[in-house]
C-alpha positions in Angstrom: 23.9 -33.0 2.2 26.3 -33.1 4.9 26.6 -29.0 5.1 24.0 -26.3 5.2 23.8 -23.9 2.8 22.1 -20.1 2.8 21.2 -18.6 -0.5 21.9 -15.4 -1.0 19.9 -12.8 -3.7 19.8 -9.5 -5.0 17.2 -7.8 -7.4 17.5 -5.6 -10.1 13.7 -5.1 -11.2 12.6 -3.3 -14.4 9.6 -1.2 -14.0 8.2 0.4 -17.5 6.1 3.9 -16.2 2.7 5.1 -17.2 3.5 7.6 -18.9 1.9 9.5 -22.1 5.4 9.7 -24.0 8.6 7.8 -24.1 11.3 9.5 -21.5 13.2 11.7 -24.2 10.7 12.2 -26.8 7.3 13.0 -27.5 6.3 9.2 -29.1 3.8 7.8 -27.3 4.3 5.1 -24.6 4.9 1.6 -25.8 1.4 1.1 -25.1 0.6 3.1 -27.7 1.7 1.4 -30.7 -0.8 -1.1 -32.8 2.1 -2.1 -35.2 5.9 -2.4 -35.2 7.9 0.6 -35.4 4.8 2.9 -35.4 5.5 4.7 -32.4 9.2 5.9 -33.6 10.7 9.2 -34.3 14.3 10.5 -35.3 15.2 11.0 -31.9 14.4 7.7 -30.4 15.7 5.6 -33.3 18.7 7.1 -32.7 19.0 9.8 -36.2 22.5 11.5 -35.5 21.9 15.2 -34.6 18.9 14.5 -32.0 19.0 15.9 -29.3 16.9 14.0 -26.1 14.8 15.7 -23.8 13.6 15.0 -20.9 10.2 13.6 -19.7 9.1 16.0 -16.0 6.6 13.1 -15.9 9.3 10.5 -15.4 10.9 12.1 -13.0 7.8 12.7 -10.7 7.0 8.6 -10.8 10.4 8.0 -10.0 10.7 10.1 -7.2 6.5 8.9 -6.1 8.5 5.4 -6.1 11.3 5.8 -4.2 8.6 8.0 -1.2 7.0 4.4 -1.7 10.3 2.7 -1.3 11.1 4.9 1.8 13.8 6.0 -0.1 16.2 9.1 0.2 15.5 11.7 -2.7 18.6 12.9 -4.5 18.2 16.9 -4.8 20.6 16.4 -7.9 20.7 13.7 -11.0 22.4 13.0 -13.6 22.3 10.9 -16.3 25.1 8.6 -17.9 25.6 6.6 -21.3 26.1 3.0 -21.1 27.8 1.8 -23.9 27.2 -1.5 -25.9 26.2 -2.4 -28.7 23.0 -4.6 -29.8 20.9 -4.5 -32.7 17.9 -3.5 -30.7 19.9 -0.3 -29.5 20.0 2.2 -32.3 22.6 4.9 -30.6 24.9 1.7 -29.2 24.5 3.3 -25.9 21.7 3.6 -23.4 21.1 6.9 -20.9 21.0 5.2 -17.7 21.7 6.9 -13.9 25.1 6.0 -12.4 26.8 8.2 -10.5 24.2 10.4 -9.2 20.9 8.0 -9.3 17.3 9.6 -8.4 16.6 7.7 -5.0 18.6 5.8 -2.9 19.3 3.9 0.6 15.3 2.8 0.9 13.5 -0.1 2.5 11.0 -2.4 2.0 9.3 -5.1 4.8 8.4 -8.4 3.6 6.2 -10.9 5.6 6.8 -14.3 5.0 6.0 -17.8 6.7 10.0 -17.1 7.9 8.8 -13.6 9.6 9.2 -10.2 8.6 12.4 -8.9 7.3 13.7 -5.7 5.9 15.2 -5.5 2.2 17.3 -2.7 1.9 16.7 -0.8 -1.5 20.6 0.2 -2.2 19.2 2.8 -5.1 16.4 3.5 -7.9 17.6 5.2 -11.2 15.4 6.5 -14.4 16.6 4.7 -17.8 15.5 4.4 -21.5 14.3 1.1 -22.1 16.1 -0.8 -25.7 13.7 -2.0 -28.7 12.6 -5.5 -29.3 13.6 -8.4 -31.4 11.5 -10.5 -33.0 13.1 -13.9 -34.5 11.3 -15.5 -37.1 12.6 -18.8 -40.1 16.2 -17.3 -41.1 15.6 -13.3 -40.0 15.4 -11.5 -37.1 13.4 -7.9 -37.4 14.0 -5.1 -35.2 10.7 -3.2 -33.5 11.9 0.4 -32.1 8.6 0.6 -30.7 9.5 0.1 -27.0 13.1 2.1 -27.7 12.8 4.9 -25.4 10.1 3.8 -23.2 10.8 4.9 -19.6 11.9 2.6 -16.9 13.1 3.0 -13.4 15.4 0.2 -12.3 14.9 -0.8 -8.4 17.8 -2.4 -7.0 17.9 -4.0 -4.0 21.1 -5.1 -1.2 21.3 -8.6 -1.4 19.0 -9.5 1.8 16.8 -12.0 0.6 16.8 -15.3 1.6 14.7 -17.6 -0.3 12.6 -17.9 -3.2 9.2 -17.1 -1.1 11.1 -13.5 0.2 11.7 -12.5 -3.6 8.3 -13.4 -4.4 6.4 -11.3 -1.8 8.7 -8.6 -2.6 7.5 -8.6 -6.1 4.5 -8.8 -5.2 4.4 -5.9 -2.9 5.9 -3.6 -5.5 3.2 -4.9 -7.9 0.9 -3.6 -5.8 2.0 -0.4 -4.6 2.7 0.7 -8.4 -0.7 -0.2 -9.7 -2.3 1.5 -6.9 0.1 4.6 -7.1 -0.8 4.9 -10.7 3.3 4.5 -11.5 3.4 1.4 -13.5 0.7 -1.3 -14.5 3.3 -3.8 -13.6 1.9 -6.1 -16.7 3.0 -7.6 -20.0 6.8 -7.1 -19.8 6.3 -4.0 -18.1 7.9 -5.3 -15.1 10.8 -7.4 -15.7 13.5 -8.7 -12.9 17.2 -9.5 -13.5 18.1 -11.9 -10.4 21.7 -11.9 -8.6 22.4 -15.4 -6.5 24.7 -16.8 -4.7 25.2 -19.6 -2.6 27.4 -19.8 1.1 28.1 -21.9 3.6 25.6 -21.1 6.8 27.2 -18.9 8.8 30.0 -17.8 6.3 29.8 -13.3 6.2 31.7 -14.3 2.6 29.5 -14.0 -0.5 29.8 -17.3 -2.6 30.4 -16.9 -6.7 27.3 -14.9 -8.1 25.1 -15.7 -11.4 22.6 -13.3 -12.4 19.4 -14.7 -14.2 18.1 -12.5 -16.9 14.8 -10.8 -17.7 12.5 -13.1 -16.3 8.5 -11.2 -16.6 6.8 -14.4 -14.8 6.9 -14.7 -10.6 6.4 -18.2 -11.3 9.4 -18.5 -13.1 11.3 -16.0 -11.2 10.9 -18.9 -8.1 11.5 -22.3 -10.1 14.8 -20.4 -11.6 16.0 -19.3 -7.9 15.3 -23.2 -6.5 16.7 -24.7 -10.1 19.8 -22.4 -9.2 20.7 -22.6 -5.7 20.3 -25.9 -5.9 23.0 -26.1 -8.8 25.2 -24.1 -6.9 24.7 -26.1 -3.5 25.8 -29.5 -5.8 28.7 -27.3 -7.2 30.2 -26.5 -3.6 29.2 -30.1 -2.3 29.6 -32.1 -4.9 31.9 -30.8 -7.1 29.8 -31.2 -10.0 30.9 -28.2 -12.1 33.4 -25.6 -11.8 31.1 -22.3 -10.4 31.7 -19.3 -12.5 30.7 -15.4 -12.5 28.6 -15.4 -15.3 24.9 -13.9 -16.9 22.6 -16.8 -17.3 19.2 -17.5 -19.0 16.4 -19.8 -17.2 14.4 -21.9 -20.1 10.8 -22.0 -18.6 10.2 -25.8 -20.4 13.1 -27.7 -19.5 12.9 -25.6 -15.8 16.7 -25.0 -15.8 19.5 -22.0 -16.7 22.0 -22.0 -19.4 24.9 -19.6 -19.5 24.7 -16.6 -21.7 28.0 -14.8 -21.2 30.1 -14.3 -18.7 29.1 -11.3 -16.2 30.0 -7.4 -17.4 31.3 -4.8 -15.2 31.5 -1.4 -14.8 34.6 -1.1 -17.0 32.7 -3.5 -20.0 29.7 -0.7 -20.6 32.4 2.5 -20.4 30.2 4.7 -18.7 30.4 8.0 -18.8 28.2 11.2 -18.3 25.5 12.1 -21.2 26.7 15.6 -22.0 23.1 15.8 -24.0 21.1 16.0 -20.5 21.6 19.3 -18.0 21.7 17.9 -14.6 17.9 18.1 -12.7 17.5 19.9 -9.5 14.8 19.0 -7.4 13.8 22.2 -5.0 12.2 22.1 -2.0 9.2 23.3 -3.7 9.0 20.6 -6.5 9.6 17.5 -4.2 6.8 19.2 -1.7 4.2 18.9 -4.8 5.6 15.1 -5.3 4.8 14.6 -1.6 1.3 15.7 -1.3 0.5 13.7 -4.3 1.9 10.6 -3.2 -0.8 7.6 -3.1 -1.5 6.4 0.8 1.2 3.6 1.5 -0.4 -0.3 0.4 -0.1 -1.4 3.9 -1.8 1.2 5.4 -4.6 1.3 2.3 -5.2 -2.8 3.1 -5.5 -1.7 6.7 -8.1 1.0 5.7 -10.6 -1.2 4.1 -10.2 -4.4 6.7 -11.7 -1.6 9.3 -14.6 -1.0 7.4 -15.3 -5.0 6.6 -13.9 -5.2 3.0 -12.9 -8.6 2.4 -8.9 -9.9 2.3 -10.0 -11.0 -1.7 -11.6 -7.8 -2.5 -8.8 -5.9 -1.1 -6.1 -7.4 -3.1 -8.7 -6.7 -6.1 -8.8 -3.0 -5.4 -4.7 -2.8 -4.3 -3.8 -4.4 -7.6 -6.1 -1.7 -9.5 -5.3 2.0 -9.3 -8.5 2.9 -11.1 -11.0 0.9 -9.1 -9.3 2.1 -5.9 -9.8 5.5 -7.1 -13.6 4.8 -7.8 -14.1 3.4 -4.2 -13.0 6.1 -2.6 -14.3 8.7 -4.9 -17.8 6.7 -4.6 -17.1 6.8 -0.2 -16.5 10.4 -0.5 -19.5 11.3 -2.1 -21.5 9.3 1.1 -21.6 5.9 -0.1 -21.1 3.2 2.5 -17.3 1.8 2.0 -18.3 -2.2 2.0 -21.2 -1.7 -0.2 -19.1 -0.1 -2.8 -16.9 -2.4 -3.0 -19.8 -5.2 -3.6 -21.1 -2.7 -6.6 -17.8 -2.6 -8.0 -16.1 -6.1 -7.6 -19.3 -7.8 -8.0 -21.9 -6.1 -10.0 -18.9 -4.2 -12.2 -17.7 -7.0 -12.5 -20.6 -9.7 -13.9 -21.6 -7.0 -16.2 -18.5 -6.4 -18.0 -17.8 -10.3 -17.8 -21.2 -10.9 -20.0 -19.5 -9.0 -22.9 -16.1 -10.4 -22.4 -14.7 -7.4 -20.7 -12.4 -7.1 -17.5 -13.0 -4.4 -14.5 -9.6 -2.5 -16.2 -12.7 -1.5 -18.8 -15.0 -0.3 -16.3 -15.8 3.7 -17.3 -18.4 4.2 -14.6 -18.1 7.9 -12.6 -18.1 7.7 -9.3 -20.8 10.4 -9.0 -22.7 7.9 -11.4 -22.2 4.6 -9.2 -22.9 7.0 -6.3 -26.5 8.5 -7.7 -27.6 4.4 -8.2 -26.2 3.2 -4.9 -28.4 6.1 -2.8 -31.2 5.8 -5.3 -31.0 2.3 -3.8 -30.3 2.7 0.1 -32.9 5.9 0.2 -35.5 3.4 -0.8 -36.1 4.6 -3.9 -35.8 1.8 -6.1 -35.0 -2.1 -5.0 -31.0 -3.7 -5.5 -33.2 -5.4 -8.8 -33.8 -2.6 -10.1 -30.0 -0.7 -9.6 -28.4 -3.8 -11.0 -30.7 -3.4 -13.8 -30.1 0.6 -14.2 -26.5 -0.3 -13.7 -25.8 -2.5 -16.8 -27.8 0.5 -18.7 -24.8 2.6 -17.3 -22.1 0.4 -18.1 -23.7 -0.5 -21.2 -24.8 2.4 -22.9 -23.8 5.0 -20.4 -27.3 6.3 -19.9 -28.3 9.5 -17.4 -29.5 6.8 -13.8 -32.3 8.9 -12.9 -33.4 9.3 -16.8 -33.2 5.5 -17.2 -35.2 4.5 -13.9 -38.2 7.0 -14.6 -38.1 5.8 -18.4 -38.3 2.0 -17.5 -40.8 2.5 -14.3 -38.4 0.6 -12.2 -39.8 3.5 -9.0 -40.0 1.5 -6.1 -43.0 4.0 -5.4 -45.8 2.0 -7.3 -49.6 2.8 -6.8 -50.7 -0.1 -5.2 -53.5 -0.3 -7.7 -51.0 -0.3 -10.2 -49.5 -3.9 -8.6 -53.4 -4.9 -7.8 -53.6 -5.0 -11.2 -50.6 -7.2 -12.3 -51.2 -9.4 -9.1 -54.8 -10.3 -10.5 -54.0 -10.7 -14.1 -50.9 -13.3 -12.6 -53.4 -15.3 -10.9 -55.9 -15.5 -13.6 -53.2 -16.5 -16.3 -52.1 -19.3 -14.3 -55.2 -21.3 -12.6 -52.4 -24.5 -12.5 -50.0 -22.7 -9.9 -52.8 -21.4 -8.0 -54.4 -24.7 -8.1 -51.6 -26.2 -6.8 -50.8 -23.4 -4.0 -54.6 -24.5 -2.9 -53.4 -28.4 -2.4 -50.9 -27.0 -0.5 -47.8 -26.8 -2.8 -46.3 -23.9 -1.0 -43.5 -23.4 -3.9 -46.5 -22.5 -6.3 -46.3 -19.3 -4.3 -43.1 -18.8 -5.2 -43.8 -19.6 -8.9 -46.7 -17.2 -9.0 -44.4 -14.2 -6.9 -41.7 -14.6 -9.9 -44.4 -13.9 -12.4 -45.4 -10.7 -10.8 -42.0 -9.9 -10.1 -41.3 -10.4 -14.2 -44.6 -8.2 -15.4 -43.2 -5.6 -12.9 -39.7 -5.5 -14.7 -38.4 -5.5 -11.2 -39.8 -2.6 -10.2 -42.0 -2.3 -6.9 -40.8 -3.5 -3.2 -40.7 -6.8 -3.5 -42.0 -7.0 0.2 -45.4 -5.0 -0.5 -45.6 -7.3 -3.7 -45.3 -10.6 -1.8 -47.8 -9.4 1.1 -50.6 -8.5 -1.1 -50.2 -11.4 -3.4 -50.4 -13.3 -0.1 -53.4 -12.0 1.1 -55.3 -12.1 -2.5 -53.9 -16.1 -2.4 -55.3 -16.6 0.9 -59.0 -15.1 0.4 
């Protein structure tokens, strides 16, 4: 190309809460529906007469969010209809923040191979999410399941750059909403409507904007921002098309957009304020709670661990999980060491829950539990053997640690006798191993150490065990 280009973006990004009900009703979240339009009630199917009401829960996240966000708080919000009709909206209008959104004028670092850079968050507002349609042969079928649902909308200045910006952006706000415990960012529940442009470098001018709908996947997110600016850099080079303000789809096979409509505005939806919903005031008091509850920022969490020798690839683990950062550091409170933890929880957690084709997001393990089997083991009590084995009891059949290790013997405390005993009944039940350990086959040592470690279920220092098997081979 003979001219250089800059691209030029702007986020809108979906975030469903984790919240028990939907934002004006009391239906449960969309989580909580096994089959379609089971989670629906007059209000959020949109019965005339019903009156919405509002969700304290949702307002709390949003608020947590935009702290995140470094946002500004708005003491007052209001909520506005948005007017248009689809099949999957049963009122024809959605309540939606306008005028008076919950948070605004925040701002987010992002680190890239380019350096670090600010994104400006222009505002975050609180919003009913629409139902679902579900295509299939010659009908379409409406699920009202997900009507309702509570979103906040976090929409950015249009200060990013490339591709790679956007992504570690997403990825950022992934992260500091799991581990907040505000959204678990997954299946749908985070969804990103992308505004780009393309300008000659240099130019202040903003070049004709697309927006890229609903994309759930990062992966798509970035081959639809290359596919695009790439169209729009051929456009202004090229003249290959005509460049158009317009709403556009990206197909994930063929790797390329297609034009939906051209682009609403304002003046399309006919907003105007929801006369259904008082106004909410947020008093000094309120927003004081908010603050003191508000999760330690992800950056300065990541930095946390790193001191105390957690690996990079654990970290992300426990930054992407609100509930297995809250064990950690329930587990370290209770006068575990941090590192170790981490190792019974990423590792051990982990293997166990993998045998039975289970993830760590399945993991119901106290941390008073976890902490009663990792001192057991670091007071000298028992061996790491024998806490992995009391721990897949406890994750298994959630059985009392102490109970369990007295039950099965697995007391590192033995009565030397006690492993005298098992020593010479190993020896005498395999003459071939101790035959060969006489030739000289050191391994048969090993061989014959296995078998006492097997008889004793684990139990026993393994130490003592392999010094007095020692001597008894060497006599």
């Amino acid at each position: 190309m003979n001219m250089n280009y800059e691209i030029v973006i702007g986020l809108e990004t979906h975030v469903e809460l984790s919240t028990e009900s939907k934002i004006f009703c009391s239906c449960g979240g969309h989580s909580a529906a096994n089959e379609p339009n089971d989670c629906v009630c007059p209000a959020c199917s949109g019965m005339p007469g019903m009156l919405p009401v509002m969700n304290k829960r949702v307002v709390e996240l949003a608020v947590t969010a935009g702290l995140m966000l470094n946002c500004e708080i708005s003491r007052y919000t209001t909520f506005d209809k948005k007017n248009y009709y689809y099949p999957d909206l049963p009122c024809a209008y959605q309540i939606t923040q306008l005028n008076h959104p919950i948070c605004t004028n925040g701002c987010v670092p992002v680190k890239t191979s380019a350096g670090t850079r600010d994104i400006r968050i222009k505002q975050i507002h609180m919003e009913e999410d629409a139902g679902k349609l579900v295509h299939g042969g010659n009908s379409s079928f409406v699920d009202f399941n997900r009507t309702s649902v509570p979103l906040i909308e976090i929409v950015t200045q249009p200060d990013f750059r490339s591709a790679e910006e956007v992504v570690v952006y997403l990825n950022k706000l992934k992260s500091m909403f799991r581990s907040g415990g505000i959204s678990e960012c997954e299946e749908g529940a985070m969804r990103c409507d992308v505004n780009i442009s393309v300008r000659p470098e240099g130019s202040e001018e903003f070049g004709v904007r697309t927006e890229i709908k609903n994309m759930s996947s990062f992966e798509a997110i970035e081959r639809a921002i290359k596919y695009e600016a790439q169209r729009h850099m051929d456009a202004l080079e090229y003249e290959t098309e005509s460049l158009v303000q317009e709403t556009r789809r990206f197909d994930d096979v063929s790797g390329k957009t297609f034009a939906m409509r051209n682009k609403e505005t304002e003046a399309d939806y006919r907003y105007f304020p929801d006369a259904n919903l008082m106004p909410i005031v947020i008093d000094d008091e309120w927003l004081e709670e908010i603050k003191a509850k508000k999760p330690a920022a992800v950056d300065e969490k990541a930095e946390e661990y790193a001191a105390v020798g957690i690996s990079d690839k654990e970290i992300a683990m426990l930054l992407s999980n609100h509930k297995l950062m809250a064990l950690l550091d329930d587990t370290v409170a209770l006068g575990c060491n941090p590192k170790d933890t981490a190792s019974w929880i990423l590792t051990d957690c982990a293997g166990i829950l993998r045998k039975d084709g289970k993830t760590l997001n399945e993991l119901e393990v106290t941390a008073q539990t976890l902490s009663t089997i990792i001192k057991m083991v670091d007071s000298g009590d028992i061996n790491r053997n024998a806490g992995k084995k009391i721990l897949i009891a406890v994750v298994e059949s959630n059985v009392d640690p102490v109970a369990y290790c007295k039950e099965q013997g697995l007391d590192k405390k033995f009565d030397s006798s006690a492993i005298d005993s098992v020593i010479d009944k190993v020896i005498s039940e395999n003459p071939k191993a101790v035959e060969d350990f006489n030739n000289g086959k050191v391994k048969a040592l090993q061989a014959l150490f296995g078998a006492c470690m097997k008889e004793l279920r684990g139990a026993g220092d393994p130490a003592v065990i392999k010094e007095l098997l020692e001597k008894k081979m060497s006599k």
